[in-house]
C-alpha positions in Angstrom: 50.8 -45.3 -27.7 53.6 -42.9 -28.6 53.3 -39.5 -26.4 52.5 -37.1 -28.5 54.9 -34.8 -26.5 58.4 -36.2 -27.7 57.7 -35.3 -31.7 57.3 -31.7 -30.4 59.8 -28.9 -30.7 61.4 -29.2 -27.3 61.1 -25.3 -26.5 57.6 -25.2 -27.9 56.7 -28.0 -26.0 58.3 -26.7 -22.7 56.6 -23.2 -22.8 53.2 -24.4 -22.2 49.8 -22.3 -23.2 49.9 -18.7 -22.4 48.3 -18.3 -18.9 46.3 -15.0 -19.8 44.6 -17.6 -22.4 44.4 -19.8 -20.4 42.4 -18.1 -17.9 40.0 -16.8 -20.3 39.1 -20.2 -21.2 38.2 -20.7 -17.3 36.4 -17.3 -17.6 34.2 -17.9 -20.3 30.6 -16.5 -18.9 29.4 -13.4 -19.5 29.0 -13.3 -16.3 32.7 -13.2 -15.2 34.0 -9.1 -14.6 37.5 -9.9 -16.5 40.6 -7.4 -15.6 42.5 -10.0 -17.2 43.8 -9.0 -20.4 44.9 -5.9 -22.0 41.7 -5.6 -24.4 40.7 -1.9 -25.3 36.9 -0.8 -25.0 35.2 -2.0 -28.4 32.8 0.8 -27.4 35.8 3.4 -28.3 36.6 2.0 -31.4 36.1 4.5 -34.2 34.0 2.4 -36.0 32.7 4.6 -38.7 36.0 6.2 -39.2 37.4 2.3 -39.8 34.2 1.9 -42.1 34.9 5.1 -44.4 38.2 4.0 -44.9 37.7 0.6 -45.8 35.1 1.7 -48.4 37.4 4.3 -49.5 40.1 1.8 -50.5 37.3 -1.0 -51.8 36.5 1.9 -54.2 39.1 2.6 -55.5 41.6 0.0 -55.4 38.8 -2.7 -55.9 39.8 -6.3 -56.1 43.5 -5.2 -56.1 43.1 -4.5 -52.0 42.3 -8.2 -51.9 45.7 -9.3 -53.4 48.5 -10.9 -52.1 51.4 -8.2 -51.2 55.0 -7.4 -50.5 56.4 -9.2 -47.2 57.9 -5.8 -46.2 54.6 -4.3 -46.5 52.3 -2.1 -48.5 54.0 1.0 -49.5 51.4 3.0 -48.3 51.4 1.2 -45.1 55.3 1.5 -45.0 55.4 5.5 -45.6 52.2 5.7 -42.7 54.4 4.3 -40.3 57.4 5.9 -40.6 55.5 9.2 -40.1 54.1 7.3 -37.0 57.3 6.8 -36.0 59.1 9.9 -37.2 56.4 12.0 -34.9 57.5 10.2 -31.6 61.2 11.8 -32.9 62.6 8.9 -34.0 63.2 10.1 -38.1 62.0 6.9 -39.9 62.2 6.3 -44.2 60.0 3.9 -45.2 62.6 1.8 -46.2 63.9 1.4 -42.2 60.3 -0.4 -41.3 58.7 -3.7 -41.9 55.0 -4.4 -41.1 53.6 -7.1 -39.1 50.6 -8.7 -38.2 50.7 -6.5 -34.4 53.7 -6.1 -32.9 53.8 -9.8 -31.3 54.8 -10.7 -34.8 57.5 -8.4 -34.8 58.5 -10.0 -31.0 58.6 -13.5 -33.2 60.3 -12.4 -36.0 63.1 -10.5 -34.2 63.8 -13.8 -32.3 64.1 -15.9 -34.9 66.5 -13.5 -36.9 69.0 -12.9 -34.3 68.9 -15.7 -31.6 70.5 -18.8 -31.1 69.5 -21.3 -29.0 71.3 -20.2 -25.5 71.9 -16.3 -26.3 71.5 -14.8 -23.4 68.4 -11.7 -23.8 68.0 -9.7 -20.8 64.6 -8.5 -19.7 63.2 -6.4 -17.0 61.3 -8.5 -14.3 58.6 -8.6 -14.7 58.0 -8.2 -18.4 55.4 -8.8 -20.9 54.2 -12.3 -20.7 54.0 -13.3 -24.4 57.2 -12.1 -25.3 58.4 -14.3 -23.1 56.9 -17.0 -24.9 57.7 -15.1 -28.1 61.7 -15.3 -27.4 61.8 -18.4 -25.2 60.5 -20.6 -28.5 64.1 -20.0 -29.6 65.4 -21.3 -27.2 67.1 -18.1 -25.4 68.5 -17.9 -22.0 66.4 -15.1 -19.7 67.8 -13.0 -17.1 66.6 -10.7 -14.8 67.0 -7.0 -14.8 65.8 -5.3 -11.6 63.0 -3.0 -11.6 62.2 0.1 -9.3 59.7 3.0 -9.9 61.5 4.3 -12.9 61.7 1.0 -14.5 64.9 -0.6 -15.0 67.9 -0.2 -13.0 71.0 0.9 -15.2 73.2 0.0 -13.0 72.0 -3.4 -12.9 71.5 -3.6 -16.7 75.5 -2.5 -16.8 76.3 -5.1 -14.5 74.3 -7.8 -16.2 75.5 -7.2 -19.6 79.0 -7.4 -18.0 78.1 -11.0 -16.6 76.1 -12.4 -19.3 77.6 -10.4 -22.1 73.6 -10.4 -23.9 72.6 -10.7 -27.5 70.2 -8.3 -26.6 68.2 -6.2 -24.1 64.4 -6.5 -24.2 62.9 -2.9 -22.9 59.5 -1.6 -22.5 60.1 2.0 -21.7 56.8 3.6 -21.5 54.3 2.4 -19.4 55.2 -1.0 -19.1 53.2 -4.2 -19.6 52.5 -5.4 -16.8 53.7 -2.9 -14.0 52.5 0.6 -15.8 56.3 2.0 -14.5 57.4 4.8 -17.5 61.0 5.2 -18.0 62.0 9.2 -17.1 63.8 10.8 -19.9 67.3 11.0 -17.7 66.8 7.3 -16.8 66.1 6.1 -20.9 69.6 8.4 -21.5 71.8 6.4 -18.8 70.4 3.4 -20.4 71.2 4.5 -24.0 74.6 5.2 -22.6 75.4 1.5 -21.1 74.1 -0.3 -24.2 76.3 1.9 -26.9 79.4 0.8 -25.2 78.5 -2.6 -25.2 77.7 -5.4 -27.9 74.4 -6.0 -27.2 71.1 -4.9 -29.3 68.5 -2.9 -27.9 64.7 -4.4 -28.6 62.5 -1.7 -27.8 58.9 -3.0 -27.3 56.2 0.5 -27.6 52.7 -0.5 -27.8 51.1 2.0 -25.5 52.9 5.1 -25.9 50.1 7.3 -27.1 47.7 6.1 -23.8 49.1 8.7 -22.0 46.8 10.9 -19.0 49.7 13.0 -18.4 51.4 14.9 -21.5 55.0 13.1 -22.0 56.1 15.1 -24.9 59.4 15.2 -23.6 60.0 11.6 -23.5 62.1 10.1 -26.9 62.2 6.0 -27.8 65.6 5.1 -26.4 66.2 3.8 -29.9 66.5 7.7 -31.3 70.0 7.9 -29.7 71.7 7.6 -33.1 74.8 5.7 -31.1 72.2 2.8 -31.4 71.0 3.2 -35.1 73.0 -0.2 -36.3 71.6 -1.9 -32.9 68.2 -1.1 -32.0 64.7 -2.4 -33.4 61.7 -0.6 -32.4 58.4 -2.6 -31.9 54.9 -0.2 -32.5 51.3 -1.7 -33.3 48.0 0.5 -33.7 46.4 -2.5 -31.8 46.0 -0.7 -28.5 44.9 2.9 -30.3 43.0 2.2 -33.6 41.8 -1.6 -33.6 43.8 -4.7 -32.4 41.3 -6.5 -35.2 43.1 -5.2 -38.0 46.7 -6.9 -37.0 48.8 -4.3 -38.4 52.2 -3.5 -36.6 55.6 -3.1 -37.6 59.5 -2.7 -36.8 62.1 -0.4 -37.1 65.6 -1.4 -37.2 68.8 -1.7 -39.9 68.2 -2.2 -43.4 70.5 -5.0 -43.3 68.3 -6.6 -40.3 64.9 -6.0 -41.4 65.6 -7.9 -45.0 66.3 -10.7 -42.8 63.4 -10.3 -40.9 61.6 -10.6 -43.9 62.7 -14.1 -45.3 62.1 -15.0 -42.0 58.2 -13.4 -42.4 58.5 -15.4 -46.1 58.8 -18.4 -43.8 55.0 -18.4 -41.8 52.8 -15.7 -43.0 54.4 -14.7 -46.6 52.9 -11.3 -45.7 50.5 -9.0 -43.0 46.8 -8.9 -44.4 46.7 -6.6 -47.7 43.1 -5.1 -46.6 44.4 -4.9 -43.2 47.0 -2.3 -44.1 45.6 -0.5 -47.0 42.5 0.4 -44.3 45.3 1.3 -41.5 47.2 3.6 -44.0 43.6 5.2 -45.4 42.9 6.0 -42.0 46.4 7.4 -40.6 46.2 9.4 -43.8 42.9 10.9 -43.6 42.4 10.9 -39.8 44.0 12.9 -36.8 44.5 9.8 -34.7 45.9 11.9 -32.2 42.7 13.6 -31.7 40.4 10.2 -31.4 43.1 8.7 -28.8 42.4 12.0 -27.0 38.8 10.3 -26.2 40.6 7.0 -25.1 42.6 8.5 -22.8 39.9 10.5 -20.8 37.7 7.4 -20.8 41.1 5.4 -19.2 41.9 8.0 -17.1 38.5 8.3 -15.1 38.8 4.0 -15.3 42.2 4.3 -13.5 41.1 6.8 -10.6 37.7 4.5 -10.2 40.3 1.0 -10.0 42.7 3.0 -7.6 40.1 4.5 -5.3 38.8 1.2 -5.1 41.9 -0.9 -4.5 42.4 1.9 -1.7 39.4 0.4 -0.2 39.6 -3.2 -0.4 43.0 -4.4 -0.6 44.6 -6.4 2.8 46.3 -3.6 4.9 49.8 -3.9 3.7 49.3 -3.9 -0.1 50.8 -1.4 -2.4 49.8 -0.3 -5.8 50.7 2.6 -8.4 49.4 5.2 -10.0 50.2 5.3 -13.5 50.9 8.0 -16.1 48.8 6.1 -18.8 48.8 2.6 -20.7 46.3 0.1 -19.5 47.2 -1.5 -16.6 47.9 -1.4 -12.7 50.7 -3.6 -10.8 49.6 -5.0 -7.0 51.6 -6.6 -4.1 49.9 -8.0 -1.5 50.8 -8.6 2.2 52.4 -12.0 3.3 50.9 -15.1 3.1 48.7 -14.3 0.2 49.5 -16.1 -3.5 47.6 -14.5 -5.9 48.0 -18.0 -8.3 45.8 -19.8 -5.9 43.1 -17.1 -5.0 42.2 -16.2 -9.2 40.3 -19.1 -8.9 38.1 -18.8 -5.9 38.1 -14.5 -8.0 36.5 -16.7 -10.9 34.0 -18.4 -8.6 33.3 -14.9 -7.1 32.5 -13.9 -11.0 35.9 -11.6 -11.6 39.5 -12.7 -12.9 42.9 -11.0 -12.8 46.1 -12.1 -14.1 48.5 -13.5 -11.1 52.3 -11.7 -11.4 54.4 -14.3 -10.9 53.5 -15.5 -14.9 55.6 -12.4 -15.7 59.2 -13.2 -13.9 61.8 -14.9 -15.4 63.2 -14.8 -12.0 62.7 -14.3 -8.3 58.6 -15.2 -9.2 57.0 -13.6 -6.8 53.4 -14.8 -6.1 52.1 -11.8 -4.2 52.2 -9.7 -7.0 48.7 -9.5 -10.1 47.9 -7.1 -12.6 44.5 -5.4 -13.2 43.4 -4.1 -16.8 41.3 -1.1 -16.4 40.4 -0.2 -20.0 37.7 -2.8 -20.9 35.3 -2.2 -18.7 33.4 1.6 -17.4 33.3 2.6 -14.3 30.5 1.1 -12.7 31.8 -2.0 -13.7 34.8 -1.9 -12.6 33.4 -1.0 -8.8 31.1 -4.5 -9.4 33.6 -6.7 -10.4 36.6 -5.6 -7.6 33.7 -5.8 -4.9 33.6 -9.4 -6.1 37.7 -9.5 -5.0 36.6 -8.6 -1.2 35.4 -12.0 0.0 38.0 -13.8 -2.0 40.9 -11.6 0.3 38.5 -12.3 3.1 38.5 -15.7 3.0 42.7 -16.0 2.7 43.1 -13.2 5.4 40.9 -15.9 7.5 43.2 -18.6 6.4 46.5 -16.1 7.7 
């Protein structure tokens, strides 16, 4: 029998399954504590604001909602999110955005309108797992760019873009997925600096912005430095803030760009859900999101201070941890001699799950390092499942 395997796209094939989804799929019970994924409280979700608006627009737009639509995206989606976007100080038209299905769309879609196969894209290691996945399907060529407690280094980014002379730079500024390091304002200006003398574009990844527990007001996309208008696209999604059901994200970039991005849209999904957006845009219009998030964030902010106080107390002696500033998650290293790939699954037989770090290097993987979610779950919860951790570091402290 032929194998399967050798009909596949080569990059597809070599990618693999994410392991985040993977691990759910082990982690299936209702019994399993998960600090796995990056899944907001359902509990929080504004479900009777969602409901209004969807009636709203049933109402009065009737069967018309339930259409097909532009590939760019509704226009009353379109002029939502360049207010979104023009709010964060980034002035946006409607005619600089185009909507996807959550911002992992946009990842795709960027990839397949401006990489070959073998452009080199730096990335901060870690990064964000799926985009990853999302670039590496066209075949790119990752490499590292050191982070510290600030997130990248800028004069490693110079010197890598030097070396490697990138097709782009793959950032995520404020509170990065998976460490939870935000960019300071000086930092994101040094950066802006080193990429306007260069060649290279700026992707600019900004799901969880708004999570913050500490007001950043100050901070600006590094995409507003108008030296990078004709070389920066801006990633945003309401998936972490108002539902990640309704799959309703978008990009900002060139005109010039985004029209490709669209015929490459045209290509596999013709458009984001109609419904979808008309309900996003009913609600931005109608609704000071800023005000709901403001519930969010106190819920995530007491979650954080229960996870931390309790990594404080059961860690091995020798780990270290942050304290983030918002977002949704919080980056570990443990001592020597522990590998976080092997121990999730005795954490799974103990009836808890993280996500092991070294998933999110393209470089240097190192396998002391895991992420823990702290959104999903209150704070009760969150004691239960990481007292379920303490005999799985117990039993590989034995093993030392």
């Amino acid at each position: 029998m032929t194998d399967f395997r050798s009909a596949l796209n080569r990059h597809l094939a070599g990618i693999g399954a994410s392991p985040i989804r993977t691990l759910f799929d082990l982690a299936e019970s209702p019994d399993i504590i998960s600090f796995a994924g990056g899944h907001p409280d359902p509990e929080l979700f504004d479900v009777e604001g969602i409901r209004e608006a969807a009636n709203i627009v049933l109402d009065t737009i009737g069967g018309d909602a339930l259409q097909y639509g532009s590939t760019m995206g509704e226009s009353g989606m379109l002029a939502a999110a360049a207010r979104e976007l023009s709010r964060k100080g980034l002035p946006t038209e409607p005619e600089d955005v185009v909507i996807t299905s959550g911002s992992q769309q946009g990842l795709g879609l960027i990839a397949q309108t401006l990489f070959n196969e073998g452009d080199v894209l730096l990335v901060e290691n870690p990064t964000y797992m799926s985009a990853i996945q999302a670039f590496g399907l066209q075949g790119v060529d990752f490499q590292p760019v050191r982070v510290d407690e600030d997130g990248a280094d800028p004069d490693h980014l110079a010197e890598q873009i030097r070396k490697h002379q990138p097709r782009g730079v793959y950032l995520i500024p404020t509170f990065q997925n998976p460490t939870g390091v935000t960019m300071p304002q000086s930092r994101r200006e040094q950066v802006a600096d080193i990429i306007a003398e260069s060649e290279t574009w700026l992707i600019e990844d900004d799901p969880y912005s708004a999570l913050w527990f500490d007001q950043i007001s100050d901070l600006l996309p590094i995409s507003a430095d108008p030296r990078l208008a004709d070389r920066s696209l801006l990633c945003n999604t309401v998936s972490k803030t108002l539902s990640p059901g309704l799959r309703v994200g978008w990009v900002r970039g060139p005109r010039g760009v985004l029209s490709h991005i669209g015929l490459a849209k045209q290509g596999s999904a013709m458009q984001t859900g109609t419904l979808d957006q008309l309900i996003t845009a009913q609600y931005l219009d109608t609704t000071d999101l800023d005000a709901k998030i403001a519930v969010h964030r106190a819920a995530y902010k007491q979650r954080m201070e229960t996870m931390l106080e309790v990594l404080g107390e059961i860690l091995p002696e020798g780990s270290e941890f942050n304290r983030p500033t918002g977002g949704m998650f919080i980056w570990v290293r443990l001592p020597e001699g522990y590998r976080a790939s092997e121990m999730v699954y005795s954490a799974i037989e103990h009836g808890t799950i993280y996500v092991p770090g070294k998933e999110f290097h393209v470089a240097d993987h190192d396998d002391r390092t895991l992420r823990l979610s702290f959104v999903s779950h209150t704070p009760e919860v969150i004691r239960e499942g990481l007292s379920r951790l303490v005999p799985v570091f117990e039993k590989y402290r034995a093993q030392d």
